[in-house]
N, C-alpha and C positions, 0 to 999 in steps of 0.2 A: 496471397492476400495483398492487398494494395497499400497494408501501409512498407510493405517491401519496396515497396519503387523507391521509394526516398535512402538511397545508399548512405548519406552524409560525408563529413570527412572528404568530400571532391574524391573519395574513391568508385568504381566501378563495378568492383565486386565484394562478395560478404562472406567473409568467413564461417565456418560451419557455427559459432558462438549465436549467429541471429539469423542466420540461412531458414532455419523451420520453427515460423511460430513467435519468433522472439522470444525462448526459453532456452536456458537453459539448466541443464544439459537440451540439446535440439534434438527436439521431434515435430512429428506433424499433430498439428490440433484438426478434429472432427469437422468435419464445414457444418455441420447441424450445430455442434457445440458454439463455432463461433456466429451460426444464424442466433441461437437462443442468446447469445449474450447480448448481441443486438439488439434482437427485439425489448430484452431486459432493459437497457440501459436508453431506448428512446421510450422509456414511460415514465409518466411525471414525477419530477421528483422533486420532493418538499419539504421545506424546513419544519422540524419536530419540536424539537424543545434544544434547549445551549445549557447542561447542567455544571456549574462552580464546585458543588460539593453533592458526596454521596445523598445526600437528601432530595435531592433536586434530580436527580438518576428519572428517565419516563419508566413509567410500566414495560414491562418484558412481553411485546406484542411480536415483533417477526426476528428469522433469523439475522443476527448482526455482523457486520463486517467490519474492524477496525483499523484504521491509516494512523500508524504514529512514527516518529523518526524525529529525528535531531531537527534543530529549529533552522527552516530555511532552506529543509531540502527538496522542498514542494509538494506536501501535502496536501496541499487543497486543490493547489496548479493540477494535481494528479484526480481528484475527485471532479473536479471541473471538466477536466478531457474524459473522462470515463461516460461521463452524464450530456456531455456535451454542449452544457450551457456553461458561457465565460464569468459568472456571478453568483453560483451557488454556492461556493465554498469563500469566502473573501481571503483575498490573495495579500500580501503587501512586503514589501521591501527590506521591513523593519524584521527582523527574529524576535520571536516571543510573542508575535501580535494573539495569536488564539490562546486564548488564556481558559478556554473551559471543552469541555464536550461539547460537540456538537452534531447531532443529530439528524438525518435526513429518507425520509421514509420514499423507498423506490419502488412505485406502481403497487405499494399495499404488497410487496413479495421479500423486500429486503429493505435491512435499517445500513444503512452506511454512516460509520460515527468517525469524527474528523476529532482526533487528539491534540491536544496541547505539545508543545515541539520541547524537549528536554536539549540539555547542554549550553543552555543563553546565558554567557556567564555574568552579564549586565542587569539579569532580574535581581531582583530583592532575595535574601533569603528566606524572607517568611515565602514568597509567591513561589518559589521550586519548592517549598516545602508542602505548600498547599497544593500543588499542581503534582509534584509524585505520589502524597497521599492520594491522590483521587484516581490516580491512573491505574498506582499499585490495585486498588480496592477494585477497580473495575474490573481490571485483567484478570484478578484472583477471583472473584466472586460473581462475575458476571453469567447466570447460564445460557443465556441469548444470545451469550458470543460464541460463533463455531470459530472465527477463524481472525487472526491478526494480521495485517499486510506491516511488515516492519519496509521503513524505506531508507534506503543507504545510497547515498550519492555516489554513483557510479565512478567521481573522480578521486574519490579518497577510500572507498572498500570502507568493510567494519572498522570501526573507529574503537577508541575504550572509553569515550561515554555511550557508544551502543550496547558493550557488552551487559551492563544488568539489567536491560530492558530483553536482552535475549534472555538470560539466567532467571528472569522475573518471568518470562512464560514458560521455562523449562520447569522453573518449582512450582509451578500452578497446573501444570500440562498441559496448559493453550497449544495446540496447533495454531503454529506462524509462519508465514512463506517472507520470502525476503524480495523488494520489489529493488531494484535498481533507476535510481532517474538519474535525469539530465544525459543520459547517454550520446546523445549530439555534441555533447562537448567533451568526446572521449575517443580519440583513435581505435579504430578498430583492436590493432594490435593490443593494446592496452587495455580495450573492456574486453576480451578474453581473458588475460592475465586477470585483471580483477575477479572476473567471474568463478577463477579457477581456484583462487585462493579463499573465498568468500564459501562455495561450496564445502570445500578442503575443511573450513571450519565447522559448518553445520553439521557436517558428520559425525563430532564431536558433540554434540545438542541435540535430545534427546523428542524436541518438542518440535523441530523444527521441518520445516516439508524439504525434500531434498529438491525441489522443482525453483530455480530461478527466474522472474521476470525483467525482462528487460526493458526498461519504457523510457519516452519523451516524450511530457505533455506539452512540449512546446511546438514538434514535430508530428506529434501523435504516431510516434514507433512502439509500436507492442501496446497498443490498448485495446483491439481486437481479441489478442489472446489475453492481456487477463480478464476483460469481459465473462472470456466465455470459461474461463476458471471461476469465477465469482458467479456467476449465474446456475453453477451447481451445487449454491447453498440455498436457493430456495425453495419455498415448502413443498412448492408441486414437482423439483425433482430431488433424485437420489442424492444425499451429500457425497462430496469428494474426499 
């Protein structure tokens, strides 16, 4: 796959953690799988609806994919390289800036919903108040959601305001994969360890996919393979 040429880190070689796939545990992904996620992800994708509160939720049209993670770990930066336009998701500096749901309909086959970033300890408290009820309710009650991509900044591993966002899809039984960014700013050696310990825990979580990805939407390392991970929630094929 090509986004393997880019070693990072001025190293030369890749340790078995991103050798096949950019997952881990490392294997090989299907070349069909990652043709369909291609194809998937160059079809138009368009802003739906941005819902503040459970009322404001759109209709349960396709299946749904969810990006949520602590504020600033680059969720949108991540929806943005997925889709490949730099303005779809708004990006910004600041933590806390996406304050609702946000909505994105891909080629009429899947909804991509871009969440509110938890752990900004400078919001107000009524605004994390308002922003976990709505996320709780979502996760919990959502049946369009097959699958939650939780993101964990590859330079610090699960955190403990990650963990009741995991514990909130384990009581709900959401299948959730855990996505790894920024990995360009993380020694090899070092995002193995992460990845080792980070697995180590899911095992323990009963909701969770044992499947790691590895990504840099800054690099574009491992957006090939979850494409073609995510491209096996739409309706014309078999869910994963």
């Amino acid at each position: 796959m090509g986004d393997h040429a880019q070693a990072g880190c001025g190293l030369t070689a890749l340790p078995s953690v991103v050798a096949l796939g950019d997952v881990f545990p490392a294997r090989d992904i299907d070349a069909e799988d990652i043709e369909a996620g291609r194809l998937l992800f160059a079809q138009e994708c368009r802003f739906v609806a941005g819902a503040g509160n459970a009322a404001a939720l759109p209709p349960e049209t396709l299946p749904e994919i969810a990006f949520i993670g602590r504020s600033n770990v680059g969720k949108s930066s991540l929806v943005n390289a997925l889709t490949g336009r730099r303005t779809l998701a708004r990006t910004s500096n600041t933590p806390g800036r996406t304050q609702q749901l946000n909505f994105f309909d891909l080629g009429g086959r899947l909804m991509l919903v871009d969440l509110p970033g938890y752990g900004y300890a400078d919001a107000s408290k009524g605004a994390i108040r308002a922003w976990t009820s709505l996320v709780q309710h979502y996760l919990s009650a959502r049946a369009s959601l097959r699958r939650a991509c939780l993101l964990i900044d590859a330079r610090r591993g699960i955190a403990d305001t990650d963990r009741p966002t995991l514990a909130l899809c384990d009581e709900a039984a959401l299948s959730y994969q855990i996505v790894l960014t920024k990995i360009d700013e993380v020694r090899l050696a070092e995002l193995g360890e992460v990845a080792e310990a980070v697995s180590g825990e899911l095992k323990r979580r009963r909701a969770a996919h044992p499947e790691i990805h590895l990504t840099s939407a800054e690099k574009r390392r491992g957006i090939a393979a979850l494409r073609a991970t995510l491209a096996g929630f739409t309706e014309d094929r078999e869910l994963a």
